[in-house]
C-alpha positions in Angstrom: 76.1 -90.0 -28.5 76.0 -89.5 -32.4 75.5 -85.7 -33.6 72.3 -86.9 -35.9 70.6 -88.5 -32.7 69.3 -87.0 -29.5 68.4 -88.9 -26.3 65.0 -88.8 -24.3 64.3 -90.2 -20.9 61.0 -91.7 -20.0 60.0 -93.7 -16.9 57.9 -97.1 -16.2 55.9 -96.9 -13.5 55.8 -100.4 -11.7 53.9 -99.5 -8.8 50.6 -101.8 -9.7 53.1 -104.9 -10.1 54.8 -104.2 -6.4 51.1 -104.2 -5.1 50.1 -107.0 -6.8 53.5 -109.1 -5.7 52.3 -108.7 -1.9 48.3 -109.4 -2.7 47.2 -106.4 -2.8 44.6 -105.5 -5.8 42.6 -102.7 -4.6 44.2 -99.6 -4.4 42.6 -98.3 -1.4 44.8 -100.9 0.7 47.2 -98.3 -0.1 45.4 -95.8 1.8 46.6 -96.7 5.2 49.8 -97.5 5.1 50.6 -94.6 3.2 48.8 -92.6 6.0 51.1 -94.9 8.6 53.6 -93.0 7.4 52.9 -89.0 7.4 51.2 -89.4 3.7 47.7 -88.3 3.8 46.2 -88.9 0.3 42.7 -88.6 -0.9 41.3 -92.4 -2.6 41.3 -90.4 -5.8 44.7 -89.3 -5.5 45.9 -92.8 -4.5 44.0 -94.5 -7.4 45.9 -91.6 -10.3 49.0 -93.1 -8.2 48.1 -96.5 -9.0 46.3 -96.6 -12.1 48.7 -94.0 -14.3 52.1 -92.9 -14.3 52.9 -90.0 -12.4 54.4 -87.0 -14.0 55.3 -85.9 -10.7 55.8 -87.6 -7.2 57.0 -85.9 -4.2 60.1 -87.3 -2.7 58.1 -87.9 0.9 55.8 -89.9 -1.0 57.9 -92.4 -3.0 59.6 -92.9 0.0 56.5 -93.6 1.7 55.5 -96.3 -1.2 59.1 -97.9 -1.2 59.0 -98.3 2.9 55.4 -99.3 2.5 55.5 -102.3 0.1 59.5 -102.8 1.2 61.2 -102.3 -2.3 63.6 -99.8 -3.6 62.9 -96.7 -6.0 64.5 -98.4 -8.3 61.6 -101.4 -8.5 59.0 -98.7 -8.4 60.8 -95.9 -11.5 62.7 -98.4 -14.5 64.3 -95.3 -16.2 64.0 -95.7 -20.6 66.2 -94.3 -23.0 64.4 -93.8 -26.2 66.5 -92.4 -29.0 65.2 -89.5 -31.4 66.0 -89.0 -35.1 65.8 -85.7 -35.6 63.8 -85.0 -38.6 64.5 -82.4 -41.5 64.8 -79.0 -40.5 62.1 -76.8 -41.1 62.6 -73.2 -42.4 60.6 -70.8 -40.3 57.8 -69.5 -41.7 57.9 -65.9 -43.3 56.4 -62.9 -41.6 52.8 -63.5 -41.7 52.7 -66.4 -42.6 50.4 -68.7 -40.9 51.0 -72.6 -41.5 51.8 -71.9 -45.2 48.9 -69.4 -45.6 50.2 -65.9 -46.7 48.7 -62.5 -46.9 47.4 -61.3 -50.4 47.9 -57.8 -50.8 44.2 -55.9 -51.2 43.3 -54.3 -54.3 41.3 -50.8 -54.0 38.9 -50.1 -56.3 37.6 -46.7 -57.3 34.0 -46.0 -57.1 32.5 -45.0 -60.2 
């Protein structure tokens, strides 16, 4: 790994494709065998499953999923590298400073 460039992981989420390889198109057929196996989800929770990648999944669940449609984490989770240039660094911004706005010192007049 190069000094200038940092790594990031990502994740694809595959889990529509796994259904879809054994027929299954609504996501609701998910719904029992998940519960078949000790996972009691609502349909709503089960169609955020399907229909967007998780940030998180419990363990007990993806191994649910993997026994469920017979597959391995592995066909469900494709890890991604995605290398980031860093960009210029920025100088932090003086005290009280607000994105580039500063202060102006007030002015007192005297009353006449």
């Amino acid at each position: 790994m190069s000094a200038k460039t940092a790594k990031k992981m990502s994740y694809r989420w595959h889990l529509r494709v796994r259904m879809a390889e054994r027929g299954m198109y609504a996501t609701t057929e998910l719904l029992p065998l998940l519960a078949e196996r000790g996972v009691v989800l609502s349909r709503e929770q089960v169609y955020r499953l399907v229909a967007k990648v998780p940030e998180r999944i419990s363990l007990t669940t993806l191994a649910a999923l993997c026994d469920a449609l017979e597959v391995s984490p592995a066909e469900l989770v494709e890890p991604v590298r995605a290398e980031v240039k860093p960009g210029p660094a920025k100088a932090p911004p003086s005290r009280g400073a607000v994105h580039g706005i500063h202060p102006r010192r007030a002015r007192v007049a005297r009353g006449e």
